[in-house]
N, C-alpha and C positions, 0 to 999 in steps of 0.2 A: 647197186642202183642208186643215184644220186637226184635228186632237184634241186634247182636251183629256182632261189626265186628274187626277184626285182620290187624293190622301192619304187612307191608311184610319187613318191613326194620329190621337189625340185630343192637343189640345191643351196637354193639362195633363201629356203625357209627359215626363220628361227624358231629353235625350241626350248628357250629358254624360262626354268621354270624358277628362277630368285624371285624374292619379294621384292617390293621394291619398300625402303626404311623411310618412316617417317621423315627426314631430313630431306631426300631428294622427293618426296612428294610436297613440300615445303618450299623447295628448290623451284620446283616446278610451277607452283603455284603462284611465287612472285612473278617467276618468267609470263606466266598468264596476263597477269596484271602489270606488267610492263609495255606490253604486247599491245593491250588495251589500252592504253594512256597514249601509246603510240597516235600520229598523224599520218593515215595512209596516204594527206594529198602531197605531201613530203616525199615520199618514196616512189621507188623509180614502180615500174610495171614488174620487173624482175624480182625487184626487193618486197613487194607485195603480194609475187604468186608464194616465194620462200619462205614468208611470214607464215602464209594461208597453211602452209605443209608444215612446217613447223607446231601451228598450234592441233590442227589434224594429227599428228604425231603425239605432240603431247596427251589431249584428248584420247586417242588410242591407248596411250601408256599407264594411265589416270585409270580407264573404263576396265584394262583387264588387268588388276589389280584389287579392284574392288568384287569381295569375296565376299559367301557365308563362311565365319570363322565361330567354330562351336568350342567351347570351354571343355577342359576333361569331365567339370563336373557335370554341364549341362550334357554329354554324351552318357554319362553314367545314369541320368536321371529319366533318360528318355527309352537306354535297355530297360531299364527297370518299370517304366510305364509299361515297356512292349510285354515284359516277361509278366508282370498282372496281367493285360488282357490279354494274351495270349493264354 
């Protein structure tokens, strides 16, 4: 007897789970501020909506990145809370 079973997720998802390294969130962050300093009456309609995505992108990239990141000690200290009141 066999089942087979089917993926509901689409192909074009990413699941990518790297951090991203101080450097390119540095990277990023000039780009932000470049972005800003920019003259959007300067730029075409096209180069304006690409900006728009661009910084939505980055902002994406920035947002899930930013984590609770717990210490070995601060997990050690918190069993150890649990195990007293428990």
């Amino acid at each position: 007897m066999t089942i087979n079973s089917y993926s509901a997720s689409s192909g074009s998802e990413k699941t990518s789970t790297s951090t991203m390294t101080p450097a390119q969130a540095e990277a990023m962050m000039k780009r932000l501020e470049e972005i800003k300093a920019m003259e959007p009456d300067n730029l075409t309609r096209s180069e304006r909506k690409a900006v728009r995505k661009e910084v939505k992108g980055i902002k994406k990239a920035m947002a899930a990145n930013n984590g609770v990141y717990l210490s070995v000690g601060a997990i050690i200290i918190i069993v150890l809370l649990l195990i007293l009141i428990l």
